[in-house]
C-alpha positions as CSV (number, residue, x, y, z in Angstrom):
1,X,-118.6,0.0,19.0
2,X,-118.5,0.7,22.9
3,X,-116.1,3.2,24.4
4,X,-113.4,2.3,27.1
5,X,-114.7,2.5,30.9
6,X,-113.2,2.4,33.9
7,X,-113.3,3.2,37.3
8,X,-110.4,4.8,39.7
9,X,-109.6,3.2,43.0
10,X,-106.6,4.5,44.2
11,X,-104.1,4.7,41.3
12,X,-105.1,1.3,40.0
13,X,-107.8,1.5,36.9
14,X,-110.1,-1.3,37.3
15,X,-112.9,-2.6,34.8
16,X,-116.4,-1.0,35.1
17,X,-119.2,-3.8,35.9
18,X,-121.0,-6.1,33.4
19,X,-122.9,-4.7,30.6
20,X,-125.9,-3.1,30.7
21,X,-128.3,-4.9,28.1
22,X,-128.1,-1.8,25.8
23,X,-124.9,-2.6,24.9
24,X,-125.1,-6.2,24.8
25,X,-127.4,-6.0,22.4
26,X,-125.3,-3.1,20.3
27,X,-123.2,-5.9,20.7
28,X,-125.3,-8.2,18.4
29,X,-126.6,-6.0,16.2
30,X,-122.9,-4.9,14.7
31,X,-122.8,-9.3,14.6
32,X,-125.7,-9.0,12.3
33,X,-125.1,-6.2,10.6
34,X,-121.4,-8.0,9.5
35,X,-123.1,-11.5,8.8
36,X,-125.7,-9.1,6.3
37,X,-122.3,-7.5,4.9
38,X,-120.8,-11.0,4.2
39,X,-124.1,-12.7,2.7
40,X,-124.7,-10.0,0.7
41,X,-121.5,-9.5,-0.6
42,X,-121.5,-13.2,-1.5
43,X,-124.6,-13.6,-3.4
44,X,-123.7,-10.1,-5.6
45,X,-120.4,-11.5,-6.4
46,X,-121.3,-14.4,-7.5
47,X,-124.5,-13.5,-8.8
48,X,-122.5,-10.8,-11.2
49,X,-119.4,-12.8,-12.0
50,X,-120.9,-16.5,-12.5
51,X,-122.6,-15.5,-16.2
52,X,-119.3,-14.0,-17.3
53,X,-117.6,-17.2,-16.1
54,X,-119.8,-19.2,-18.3
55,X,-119.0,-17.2,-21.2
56,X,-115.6,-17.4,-20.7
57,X,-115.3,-13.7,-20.9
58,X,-112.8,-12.6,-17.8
59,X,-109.1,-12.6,-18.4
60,X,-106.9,-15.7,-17.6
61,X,-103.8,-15.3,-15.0
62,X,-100.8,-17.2,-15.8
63,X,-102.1,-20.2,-13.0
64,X,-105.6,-20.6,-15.6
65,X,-107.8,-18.5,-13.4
66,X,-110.2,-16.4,-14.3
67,X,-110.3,-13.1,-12.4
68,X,-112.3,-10.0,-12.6
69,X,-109.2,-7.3,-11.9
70,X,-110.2,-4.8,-9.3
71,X,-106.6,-3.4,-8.5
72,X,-104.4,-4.5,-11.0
73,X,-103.4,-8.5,-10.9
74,X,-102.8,-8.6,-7.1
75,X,-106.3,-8.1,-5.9
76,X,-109.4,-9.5,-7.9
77,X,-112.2,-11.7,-7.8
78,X,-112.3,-14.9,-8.5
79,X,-115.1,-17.5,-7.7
80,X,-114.4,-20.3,-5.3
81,X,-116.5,-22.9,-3.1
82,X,-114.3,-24.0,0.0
83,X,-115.9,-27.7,2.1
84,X,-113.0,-27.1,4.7
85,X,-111.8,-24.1,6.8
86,X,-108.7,-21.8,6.0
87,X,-106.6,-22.6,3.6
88,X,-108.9,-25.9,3.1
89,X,-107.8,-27.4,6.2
90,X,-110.2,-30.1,7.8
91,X,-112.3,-30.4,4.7
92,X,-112.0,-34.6,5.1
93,X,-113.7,-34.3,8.5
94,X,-116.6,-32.3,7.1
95,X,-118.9,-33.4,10.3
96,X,-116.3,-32.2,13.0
97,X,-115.4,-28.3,11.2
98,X,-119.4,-27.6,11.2
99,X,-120.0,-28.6,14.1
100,X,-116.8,-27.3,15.8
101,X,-117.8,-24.1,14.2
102,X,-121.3,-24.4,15.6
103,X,-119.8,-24.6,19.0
104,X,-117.1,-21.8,19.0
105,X,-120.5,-19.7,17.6
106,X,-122.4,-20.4,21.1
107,X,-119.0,-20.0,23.5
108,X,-118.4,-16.8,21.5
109,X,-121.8,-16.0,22.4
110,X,-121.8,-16.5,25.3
111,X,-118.3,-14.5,25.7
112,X,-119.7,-11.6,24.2
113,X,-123.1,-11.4,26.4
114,X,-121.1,-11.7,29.3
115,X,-117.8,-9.8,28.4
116,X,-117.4,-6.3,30.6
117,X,-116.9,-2.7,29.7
118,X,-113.9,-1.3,29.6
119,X,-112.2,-3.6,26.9
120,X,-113.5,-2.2,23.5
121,X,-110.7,-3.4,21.8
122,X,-111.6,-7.4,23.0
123,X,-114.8,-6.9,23.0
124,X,-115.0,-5.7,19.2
125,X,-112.5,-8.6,18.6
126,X,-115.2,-11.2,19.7
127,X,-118.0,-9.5,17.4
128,X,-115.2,-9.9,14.4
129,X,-115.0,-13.6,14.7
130,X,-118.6,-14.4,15.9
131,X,-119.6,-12.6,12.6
132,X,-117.1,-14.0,10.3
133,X,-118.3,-17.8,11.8
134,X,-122.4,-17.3,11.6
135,X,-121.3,-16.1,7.9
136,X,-119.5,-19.0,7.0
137,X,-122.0,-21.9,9.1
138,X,-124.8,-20.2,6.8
139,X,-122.7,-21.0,3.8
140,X,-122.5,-24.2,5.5
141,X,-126.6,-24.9,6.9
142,X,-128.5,-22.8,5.1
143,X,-127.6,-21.6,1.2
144,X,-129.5,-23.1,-1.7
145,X,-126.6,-25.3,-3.7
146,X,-127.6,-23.8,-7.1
147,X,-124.4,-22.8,-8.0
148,X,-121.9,-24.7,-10.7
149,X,-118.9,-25.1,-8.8
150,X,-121.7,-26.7,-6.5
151,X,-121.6,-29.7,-8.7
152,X,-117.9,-31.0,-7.6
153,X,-119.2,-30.7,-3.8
154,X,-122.7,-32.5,-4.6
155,X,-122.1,-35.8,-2.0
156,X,-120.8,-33.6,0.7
157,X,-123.1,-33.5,3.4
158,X,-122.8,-29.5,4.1
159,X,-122.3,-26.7,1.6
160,X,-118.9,-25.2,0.9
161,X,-118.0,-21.9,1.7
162,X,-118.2,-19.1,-1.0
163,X,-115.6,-16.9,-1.5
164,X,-114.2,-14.5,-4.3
165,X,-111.5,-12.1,-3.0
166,X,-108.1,-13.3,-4.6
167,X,-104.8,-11.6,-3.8
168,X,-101.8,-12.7,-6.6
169,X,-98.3,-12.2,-6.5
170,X,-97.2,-12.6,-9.6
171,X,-93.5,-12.5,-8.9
172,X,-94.1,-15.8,-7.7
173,X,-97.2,-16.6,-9.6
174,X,-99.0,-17.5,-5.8
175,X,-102.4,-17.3,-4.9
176,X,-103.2,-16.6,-1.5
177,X,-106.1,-18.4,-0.6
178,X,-109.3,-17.1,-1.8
179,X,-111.4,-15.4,0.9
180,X,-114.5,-13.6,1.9
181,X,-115.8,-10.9,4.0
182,X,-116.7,-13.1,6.9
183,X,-112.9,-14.8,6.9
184,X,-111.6,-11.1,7.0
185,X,-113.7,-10.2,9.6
186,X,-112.3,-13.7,11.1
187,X,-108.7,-12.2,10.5
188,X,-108.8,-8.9,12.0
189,X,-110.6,-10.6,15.4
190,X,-108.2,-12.8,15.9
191,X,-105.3,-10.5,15.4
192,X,-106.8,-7.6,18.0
193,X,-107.5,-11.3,20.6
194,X,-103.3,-12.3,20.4
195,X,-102.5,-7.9,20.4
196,X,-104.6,-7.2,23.5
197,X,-103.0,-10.9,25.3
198,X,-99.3,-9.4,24.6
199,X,-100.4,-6.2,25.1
200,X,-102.0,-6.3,27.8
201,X,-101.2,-4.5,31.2
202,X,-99.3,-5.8,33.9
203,X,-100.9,-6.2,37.4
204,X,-99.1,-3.5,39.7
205,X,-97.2,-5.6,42.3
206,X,-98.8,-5.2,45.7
207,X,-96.9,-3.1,48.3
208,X,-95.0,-5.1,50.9
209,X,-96.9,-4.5,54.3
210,X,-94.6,-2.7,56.8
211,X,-93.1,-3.9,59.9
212,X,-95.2,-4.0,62.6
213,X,-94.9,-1.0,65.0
214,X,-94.2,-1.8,69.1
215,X,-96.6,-1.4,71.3
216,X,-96.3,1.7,73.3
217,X,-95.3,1.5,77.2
């Protein structure tokens, strides 16, 4: 998304100044262009897959799911609502996950307006996971509940999350939690954030200052 930049002093890189606001907002429009990716993927899956549930035309897994196979049994579709984050977590609190995601959306904002060149790696990190939580708060604000699994989530207060990708290990007949394109996208930016903290350069030590020479006679 941006290349690496850098300036030399010496024989220590240091980070180029702030961003010009051509990239910040090359910046936000890979945000959008994810959040499209996500929404979109969403609303075809679903829109596709929901009339064959109904008929009860997809195949059954050994757990009672039905599943559209796309590689075999260990990666299909499969149609889920989820009222709480990963792996369902905090769906009891369904006032403090919304609104914590609505405030890690404006700090990561605000991170990414802000964040300097010569990072790429970070930076596209932050776009990841401010993309992946705008998809998920527009699950959570904004869809029209017209779907049937909506029907078991009808008192909540937000909408749950939609998702559809289902990985299976049969050997142990386990589902990994069913995801979506903005929880991948979630993933991958958190991964590159903990790589580029350990991997991340040591500061050169400073070079102890010499003794101070005698005046001369």
């Amino acid at each position: 998304m941006e290349t690496s930049s850098v300036v030399t002093q010496g024989t220590t890189p240091a980070l180029a100044s702030a961003a010009d606001a051509r990239t910040i907002a090359t910046r936000f429009v890979a945000v959008l262009v994810l959040v499209a990716l996500d929404l979109w993927s969403k609303a075809a899956v679903f829109k596709w897959m929901q009339p064959l549930v109904r008929a009860h035309e997809l195949p059954y897994d050994p757990c009672g799911h039905e599943r559209y196979p796309i590689a075999g049994e260990w990666f299909t579709f499969m149609l889920q609502l989820n009222p709480g984050a990963a792996f369902g977590q905090l769906d009891s609190v369904p006032y403090l996950l919304v609104f914590g995601r609505i405030g890690a959306a404006l700090f990561l904002v605000w991170l990414i307006a802000r964040a300097k060149l010569g990072r790429p790696v970070f930076n596209t990190a932050l776009v990841l996971v401010l993309a992946g939580a705008l998809g998920n708060l527009y699950d959570n604000l904004a869809r029209v509940r017209d779907l049937d699994l909506d029907a078991r989530y009808a008192e909540r207060p937000f909408g749950p999350v939609r998702d559809f990708i289902d990985v299976y290990f049969s050997a142990w007949e386990w589902h990994f939690p069913t995801f979506n394109v903005a929880d991948s996208c979630i993933t991958v930016g958190a991964v590159l954030i903990f790589a580029c903290a350990f991997f991340a350069p040591k500061p050169e030590p400073k070079p102890a200052a010499g003794p101070a020479e005698a005046p001369h006679a």
